[in-house]
C-alpha positions in Angstrom: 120.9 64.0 277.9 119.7 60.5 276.9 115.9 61.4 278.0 116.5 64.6 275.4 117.6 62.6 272.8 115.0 59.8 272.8 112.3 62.8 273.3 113.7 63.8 269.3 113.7 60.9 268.3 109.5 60.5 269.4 109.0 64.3 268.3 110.7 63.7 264.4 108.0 60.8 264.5 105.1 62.1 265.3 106.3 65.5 263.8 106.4 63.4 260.4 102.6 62.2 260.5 101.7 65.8 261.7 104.0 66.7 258.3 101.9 64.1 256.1 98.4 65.9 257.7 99.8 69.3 257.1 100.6 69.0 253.3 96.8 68.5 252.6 96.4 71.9 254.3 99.0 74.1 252.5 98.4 72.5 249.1 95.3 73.8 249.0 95.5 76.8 250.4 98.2 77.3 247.9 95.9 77.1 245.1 92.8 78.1 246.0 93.1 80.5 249.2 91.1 78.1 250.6 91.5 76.6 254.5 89.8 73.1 253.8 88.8 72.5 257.6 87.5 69.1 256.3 91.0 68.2 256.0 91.2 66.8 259.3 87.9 64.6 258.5 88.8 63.4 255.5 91.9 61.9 257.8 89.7 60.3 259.9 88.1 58.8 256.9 91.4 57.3 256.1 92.4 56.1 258.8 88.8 54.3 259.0 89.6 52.8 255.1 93.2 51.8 256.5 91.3 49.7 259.4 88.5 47.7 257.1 91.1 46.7 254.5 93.5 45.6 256.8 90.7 43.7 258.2 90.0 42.3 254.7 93.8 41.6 253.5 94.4 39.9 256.9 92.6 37.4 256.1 94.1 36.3 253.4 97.2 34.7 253.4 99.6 37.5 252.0 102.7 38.3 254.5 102.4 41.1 256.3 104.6 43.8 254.4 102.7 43.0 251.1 99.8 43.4 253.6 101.0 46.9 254.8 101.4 47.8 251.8 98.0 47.6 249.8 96.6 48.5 253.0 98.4 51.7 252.3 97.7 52.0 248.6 94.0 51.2 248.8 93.4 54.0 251.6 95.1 56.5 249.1 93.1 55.3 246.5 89.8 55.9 248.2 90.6 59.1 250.4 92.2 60.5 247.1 88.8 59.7 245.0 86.9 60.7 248.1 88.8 64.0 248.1 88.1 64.4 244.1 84.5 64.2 244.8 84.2 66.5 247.4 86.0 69.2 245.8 83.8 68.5 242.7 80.5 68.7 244.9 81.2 71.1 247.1 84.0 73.6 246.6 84.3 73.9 242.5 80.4 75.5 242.6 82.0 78.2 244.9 85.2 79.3 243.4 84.0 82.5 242.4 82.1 82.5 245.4 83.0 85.2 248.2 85.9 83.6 250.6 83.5 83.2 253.5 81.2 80.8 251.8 83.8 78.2 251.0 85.4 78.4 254.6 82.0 77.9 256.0 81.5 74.8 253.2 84.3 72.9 254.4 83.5 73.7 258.0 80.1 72.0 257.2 81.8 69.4 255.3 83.9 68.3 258.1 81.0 68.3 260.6 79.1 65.8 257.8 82.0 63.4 257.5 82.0 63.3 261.3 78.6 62.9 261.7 78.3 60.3 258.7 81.0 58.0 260.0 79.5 58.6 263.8 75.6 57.3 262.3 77.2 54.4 260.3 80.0 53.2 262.2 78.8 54.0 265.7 80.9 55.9 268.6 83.1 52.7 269.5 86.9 53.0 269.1 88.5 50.6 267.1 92.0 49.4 267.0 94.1 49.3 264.1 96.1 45.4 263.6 99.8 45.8 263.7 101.0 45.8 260.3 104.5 46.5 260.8 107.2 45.1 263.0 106.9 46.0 266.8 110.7 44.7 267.5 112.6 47.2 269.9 116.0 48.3 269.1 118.9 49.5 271.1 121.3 52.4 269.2 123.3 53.7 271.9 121.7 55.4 274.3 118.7 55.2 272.4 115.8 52.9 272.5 113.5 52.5 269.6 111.8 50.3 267.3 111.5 49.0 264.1 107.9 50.5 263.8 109.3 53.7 264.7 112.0 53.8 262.7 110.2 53.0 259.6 107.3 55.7 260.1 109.9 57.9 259.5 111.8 56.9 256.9 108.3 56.0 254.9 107.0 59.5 255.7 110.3 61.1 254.7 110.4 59.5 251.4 106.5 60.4 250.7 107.6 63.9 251.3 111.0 64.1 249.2 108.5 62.4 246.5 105.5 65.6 246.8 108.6 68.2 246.9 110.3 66.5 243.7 106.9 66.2 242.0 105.6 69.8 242.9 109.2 70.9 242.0 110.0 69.1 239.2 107.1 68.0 236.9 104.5 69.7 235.1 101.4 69.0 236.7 103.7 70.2 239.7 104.5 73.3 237.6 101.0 74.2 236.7 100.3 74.0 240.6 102.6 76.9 241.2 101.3 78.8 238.0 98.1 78.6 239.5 99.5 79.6 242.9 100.3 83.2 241.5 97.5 83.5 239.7 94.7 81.0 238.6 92.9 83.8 236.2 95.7 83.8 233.6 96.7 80.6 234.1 94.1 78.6 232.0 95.1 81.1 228.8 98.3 79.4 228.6 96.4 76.2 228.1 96.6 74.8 231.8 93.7 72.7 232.5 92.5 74.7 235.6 90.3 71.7 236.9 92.3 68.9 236.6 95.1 70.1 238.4 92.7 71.4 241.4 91.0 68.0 241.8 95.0 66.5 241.5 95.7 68.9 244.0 93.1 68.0 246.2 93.7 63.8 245.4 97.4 64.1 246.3 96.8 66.6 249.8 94.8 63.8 250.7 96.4 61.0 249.6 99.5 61.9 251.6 97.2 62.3 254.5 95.7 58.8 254.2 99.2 57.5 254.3 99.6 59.6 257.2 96.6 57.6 258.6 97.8 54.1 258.6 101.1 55.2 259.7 99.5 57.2 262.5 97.2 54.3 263.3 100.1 51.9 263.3 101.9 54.1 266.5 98.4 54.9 268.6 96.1 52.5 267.0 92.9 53.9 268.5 90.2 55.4 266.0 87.1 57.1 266.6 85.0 59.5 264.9 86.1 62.0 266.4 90.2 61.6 265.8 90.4 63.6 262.9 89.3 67.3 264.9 92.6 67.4 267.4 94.7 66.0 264.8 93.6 68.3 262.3 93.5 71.4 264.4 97.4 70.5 265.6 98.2 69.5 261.5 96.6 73.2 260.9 98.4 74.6 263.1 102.0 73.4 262.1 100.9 74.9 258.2 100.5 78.1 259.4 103.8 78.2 261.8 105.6 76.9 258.8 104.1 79.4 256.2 100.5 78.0 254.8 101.0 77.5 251.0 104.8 76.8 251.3 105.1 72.8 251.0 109.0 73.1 253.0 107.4 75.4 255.4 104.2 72.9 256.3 107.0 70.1 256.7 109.1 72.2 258.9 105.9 73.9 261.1 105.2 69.8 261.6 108.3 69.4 263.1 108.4 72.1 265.4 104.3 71.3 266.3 105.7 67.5 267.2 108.7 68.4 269.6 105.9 70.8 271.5 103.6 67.5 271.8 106.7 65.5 273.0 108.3 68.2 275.0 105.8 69.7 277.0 105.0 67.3 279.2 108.7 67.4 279.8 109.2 70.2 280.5 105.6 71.1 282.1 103.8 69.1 285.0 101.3 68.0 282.6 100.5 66.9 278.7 97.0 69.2 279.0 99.5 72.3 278.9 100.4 71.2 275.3 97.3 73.0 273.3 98.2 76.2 275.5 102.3 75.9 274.0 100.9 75.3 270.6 99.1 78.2 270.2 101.0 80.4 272.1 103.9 79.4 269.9 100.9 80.4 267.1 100.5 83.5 268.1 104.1 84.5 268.4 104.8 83.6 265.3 102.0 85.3 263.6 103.1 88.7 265.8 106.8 88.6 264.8 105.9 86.8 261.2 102.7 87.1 260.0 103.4 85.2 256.7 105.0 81.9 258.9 108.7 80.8 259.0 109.0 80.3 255.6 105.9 82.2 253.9 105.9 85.0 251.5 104.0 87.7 251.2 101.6 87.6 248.1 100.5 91.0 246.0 96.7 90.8 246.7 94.5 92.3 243.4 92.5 94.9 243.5 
């Protein structure tokens, strides 16, 4: 029983970064129709930002929470901007563009971002500096630490933020107008483009917070990072209902007990891509829309 409940306790952390990753994914799709595979990249780019300014603020002689973070606010600054400019380059020139294009765009952008940051930063891992407390704690049965304990109340809180402001604000508002229909929607006097490159700056801005956390727990990066992560951060959007915000959150969760669980249950951790999808597939059989998708009236 204690083994099952410290197993949670790993899968609601690493099922919050995945829930971070995920929100990128949904967001978009939500607005555009459009599966930015570069998603995962553009974390990897992150989580590379969150490494040099660490570097840089470390050597200072700032404490290291005020360290943390502007380590985290610079990385959302810049993935955010880079994010902007991507989506101004290279998906606004399609939008009227047939479907496949812009899938095979971000596709190619992902591949460029991998192969930039391979050419200028070489194929050596890097590890992240600890930037939050390391100090384990003892809660019963349980046995966690500080660093644990505040991924997931920090990722938590980034979430209740993007639900309140997609909930409860106007440019949050517009995004759902734009949701049900982004022809209309600029008639009433909604600026169509700013609130797709806001989109796009917050999806990845939540992700790049996802990447110092993330890097904080397993600090290893490489250039390659952001495809597994991405693919499993996919994933958990589409179990949950790609496009619903709640339902990319929830899909994370699930996707994080798997990773934690499997090799619990199984004789190995390789068997946990093969429960992932398989728990994919099922769901897209018995609910093709995801846990908590809706089904959408398609024009014709």
């Amino acid at each position: 029983m204690d083994l099952i409940l410290q197993q949670i306790l790993n899968g609601i952390q690493l099922g919050s970064v995945y829930a971070l990753i995920a929100l990128g994914y949904t967001m978009v799709y939500g607005i555009l129709r459009l599966i930015n595979f570069a998603h995962g990249d553009i974390f990897m780019i992150a989580c590379y930002i969150g490494f040099f300014s660490a570097g840089v603020l470390l050597s200072g002689t700032l404490p290291d929470w005020a360290v943390f973070t502007a380590t985290m606010a610079v990385t959302m600054v810049l993935t955010a901007s880079l994010a902007v400019l991507i989506e101004r380059v290279a998906y606004r020139p399609l939008r009227t563009a047939p479907r496949v294009s812009a899938v095979i765009t971000a596709l190619g952008v992902g591949l460029f971002l991998e192969n930039f940051t391979l050419a200028t930063l070489g194929p050596a891992a890097r590890g992240m500096p600890p930037l939050l407390p390391t100090d384990s704690l003892s809660v019963g049965p349980l046995t966690t630490s500080g660093l644990q304990l505040l991924i997931i109340a920090i990722s938590i809180l980034l979430m209740l933020i993007l639900d309140t402001v997609v909930r409860k604000t106007m440019t949050g508002m517009a995004m759902r107008a734009i949701s049900y229909d982004k022809t209309v929607v600029p008639l009433m006097g909604v600026p169509l483009d700013r609130i797709i490159s806001i989109t796009f700056a917050i999806g990845s801005a939540v992700a790049a917070a996802g990447g110092v956390l993330y890097t904080q727990a397993y600090p290893i990066i490489n250039p390659y990072m952001g495809v597994r992560i991405g693919w499993w951060a996919f994933i958990a959007a589409v179990v949950g209902g790609i496009g619903n915000i709640r339902g990319a959150m929830l899909g994370a969760y699930i996707l994080g007990m798997i990773e934690v669980f499997t090799p619990t249950v199984l004789p190995s951790s390789t068997y946990r891509d093969f429960v992932a999808f398989t728990v994919l597939l099922i769901v897209l059989i018995v609910r093709p829309t995801g846990i908590l998708g809706r089904v959408t009236a398609q024009k014709v």
